[in-house]
N, C-alpha and C positions, 0 to 999 in steps of 0.2 A: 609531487605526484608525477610518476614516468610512464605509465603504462597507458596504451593508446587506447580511446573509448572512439565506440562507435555510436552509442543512443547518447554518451553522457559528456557536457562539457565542464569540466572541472575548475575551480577557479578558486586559492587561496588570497586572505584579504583579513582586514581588520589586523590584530595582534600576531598574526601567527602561529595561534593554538586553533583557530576555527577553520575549516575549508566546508564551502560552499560548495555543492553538487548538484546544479540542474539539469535534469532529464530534457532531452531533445532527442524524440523520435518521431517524426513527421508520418505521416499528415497529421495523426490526433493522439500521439503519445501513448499506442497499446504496446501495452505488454507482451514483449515476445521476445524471439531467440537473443538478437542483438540488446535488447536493455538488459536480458538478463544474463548475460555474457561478461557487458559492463559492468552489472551488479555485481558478482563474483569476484572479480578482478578488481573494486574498489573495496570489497569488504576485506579481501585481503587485505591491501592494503594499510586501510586503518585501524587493522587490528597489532600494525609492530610497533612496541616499545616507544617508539621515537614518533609516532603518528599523530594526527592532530587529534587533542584531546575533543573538539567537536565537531559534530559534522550536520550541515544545517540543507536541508535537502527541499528544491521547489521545481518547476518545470517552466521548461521555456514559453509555454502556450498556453495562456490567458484562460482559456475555454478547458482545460483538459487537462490535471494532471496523470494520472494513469484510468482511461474510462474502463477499463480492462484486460484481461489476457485477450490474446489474438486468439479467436478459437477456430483458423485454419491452420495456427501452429502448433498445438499444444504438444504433439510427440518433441517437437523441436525444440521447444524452451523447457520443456523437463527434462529433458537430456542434457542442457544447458547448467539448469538448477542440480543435475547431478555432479556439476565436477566441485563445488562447495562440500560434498560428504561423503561422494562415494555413491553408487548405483543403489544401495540401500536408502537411500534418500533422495530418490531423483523427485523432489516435488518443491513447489513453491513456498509451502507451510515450512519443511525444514531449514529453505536457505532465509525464507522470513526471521526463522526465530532464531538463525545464525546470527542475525542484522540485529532483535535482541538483544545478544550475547557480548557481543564485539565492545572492548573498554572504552571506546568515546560513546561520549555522548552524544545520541543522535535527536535532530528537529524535525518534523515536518512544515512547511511552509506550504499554505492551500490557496491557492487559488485553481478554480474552476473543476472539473467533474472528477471525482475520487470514487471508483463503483466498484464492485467486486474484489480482484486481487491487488487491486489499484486502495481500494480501502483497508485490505490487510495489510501491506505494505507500510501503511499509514500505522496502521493499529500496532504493528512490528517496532515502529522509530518508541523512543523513551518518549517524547511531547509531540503533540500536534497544537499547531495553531491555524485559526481560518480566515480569510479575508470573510467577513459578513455579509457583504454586497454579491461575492462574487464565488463562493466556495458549496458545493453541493457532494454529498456522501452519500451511497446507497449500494446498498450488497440484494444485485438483482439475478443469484443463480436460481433461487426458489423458484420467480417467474420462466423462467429458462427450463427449470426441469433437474435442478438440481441442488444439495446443499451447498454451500462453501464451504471451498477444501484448503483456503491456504492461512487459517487460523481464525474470520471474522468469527467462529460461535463459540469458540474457545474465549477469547477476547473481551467480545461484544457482552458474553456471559460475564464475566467480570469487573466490565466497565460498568454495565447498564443495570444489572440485575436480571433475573427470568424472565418477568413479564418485558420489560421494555426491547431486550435480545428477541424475542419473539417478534416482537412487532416488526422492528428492523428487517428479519431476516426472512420472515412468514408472509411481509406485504411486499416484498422487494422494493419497498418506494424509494423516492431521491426524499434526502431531509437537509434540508438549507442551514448554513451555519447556527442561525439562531438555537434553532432545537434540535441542531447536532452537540453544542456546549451546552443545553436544559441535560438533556441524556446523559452527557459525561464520553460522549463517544470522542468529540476533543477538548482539551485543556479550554480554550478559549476564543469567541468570536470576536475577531480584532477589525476594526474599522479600516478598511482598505489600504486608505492613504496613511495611515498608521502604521500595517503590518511591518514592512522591511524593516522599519526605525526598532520596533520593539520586539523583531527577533533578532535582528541585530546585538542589538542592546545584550538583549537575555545569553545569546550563545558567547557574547566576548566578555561576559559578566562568571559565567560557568568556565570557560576556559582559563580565566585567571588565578581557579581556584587548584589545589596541589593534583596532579595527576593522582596519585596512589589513595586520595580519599575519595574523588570519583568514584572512581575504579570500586572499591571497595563497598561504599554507598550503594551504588548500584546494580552490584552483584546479588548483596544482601536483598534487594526491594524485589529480583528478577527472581531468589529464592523463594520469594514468597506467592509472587503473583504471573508468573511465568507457569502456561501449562507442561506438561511430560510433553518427552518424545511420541511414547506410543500414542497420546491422545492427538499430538497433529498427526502423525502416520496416518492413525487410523481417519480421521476427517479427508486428507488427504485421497488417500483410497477408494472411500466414498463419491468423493467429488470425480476421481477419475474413472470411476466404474457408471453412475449416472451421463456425464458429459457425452458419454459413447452410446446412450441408451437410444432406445424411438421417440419419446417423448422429447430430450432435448435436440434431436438433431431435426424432429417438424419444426417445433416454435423457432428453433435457432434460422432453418431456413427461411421459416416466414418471416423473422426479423431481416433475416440478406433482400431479401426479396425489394423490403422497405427503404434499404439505406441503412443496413449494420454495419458498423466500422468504417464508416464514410463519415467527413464533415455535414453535419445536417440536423434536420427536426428530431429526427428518430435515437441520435446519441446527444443529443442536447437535452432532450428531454425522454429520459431510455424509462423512467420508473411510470412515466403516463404510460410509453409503447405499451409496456409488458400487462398494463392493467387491459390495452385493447385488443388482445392475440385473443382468438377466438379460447375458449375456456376448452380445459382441457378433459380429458375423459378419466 
């Protein structure tokens, strides 16, 4: 790997078919111009010929893998997300389901708070796994004033089923590894001091196997359960027409007001916040 990162520190290891990618964007890992600049630049990457057949992805900081988009960036990192498709596609959901697409196969690694596009990015990798102790999911634009636009209902809807997609997305709650693996929302809740060893294990386990039936494997499973373009577009669209409304730029205020996007109570525990914002009209 040559290309210089600024949120991502990249580091190849085990057999040499796997490379490891952890997200390091300080103070608490949101989502914004620079991860997803890196993001761009590494999906390239491992989409040539000769690239590692896996790619096992976690974040430097304990507390926060991506708590969500920066929402004082958002013109900035969708203009970012537009150099992966073209201006036609300048949104999160598209370069998400680019990250779908790309022939390795991709891991999530969870520890600590996975919320919003930090959740579909999750939802994006082929497998998630979650530290039990320590991993927390939740898609809280509802609370916010908006739906999810960067693929959780597309997703969610076929991980979970109707009813359980609703609950997810309708209570905005955080859902602790345990009954985020009951739901199907990840593969599986791995006991902390377990995790490393058995993604480890699993990505140099799947690397060992032939490039071209991956590839191939996985194409077919993404024809089946992969949504259309136009259905994230259109989600997309949504999310960015709401996000600019009145309703989410009051409650978003009053979340800054509390400590939004700050190390602290309020993104530590963001699915309580949203239950205590005054109710809205």
């Amino acid at each position: 790997m040559t290309a210089p990162y600024e949120a991502l520190s990249v580091s190849t290891r085990l057999d040499g078919n796997v490379l490891f990618a952890t997200f390091n964007a300080p103070p608490i890992n949101l989502i914004g111009p620079e991860v997803v600049r890196d993001l761009v630049g590494l999906l390239e990457e491992v989409s040539r010929p000769t690239s590692a057949r896996v790619v096992v992805f976690d974040s430097a900081d304990p507390d926060f893998f991506f708590p969500h988009v920066d929402l004082t960036k958002v013109p900035e990192y969708t203009a970012e997300a537009a150099k992966a498709g073209g201006p036609g596609d300048a949104s999160l959901g598209m370069l998400f389901r680019k990250l779908s697409e790309i022939p390795a196969v991709t891991i999530a690694k969870i520890r600590g708070r996975a919320r919003g596009a930090g959740s579909e990015f999750l939802l994006a990798c082929d497998m998630r796994f979650a530290s039990r102790e320590n991993a927390v999911l939740g898609q809280p634009e509802v609370g916010i004033g908006t739906p999810p636009g960067a693929g959780a209902i597309q997703h969610l809807t076929r991980l979970l089923g109707r009813g359980r997609a609703l609950e997810a997305v309708l209570t905005s709650a955080d859902f602790d590894a345990e009954l985020a693996e009951r739901y199907g929302w990840i593969n599986r809740a791995v006991p902390d001091a377990e995790l490393d060893v058995f993604v480890a294990g699993l990505a140099a386990r799947i690397g060992g196997f032939p490039r071209d039936a991956l590839i191939a494997a996985k194409a077919a499973i993404n024809a089946i359960s992969l949504p259309t373009p136009a259905d994230v577009r259109a989600d997309a669209a949504m999310f960015q027409q709401l996000v600019r409304g009145e309703a989410a730029q009051q409650r978003t205020a009053e979340l800054f007001k509390r400590g939004f996007q700050t190390r602290g109570r309020i993104e530590l525990n963001l699915g309580d916040a949203l239950g205590d914002l005054k109710a809205a009209d």
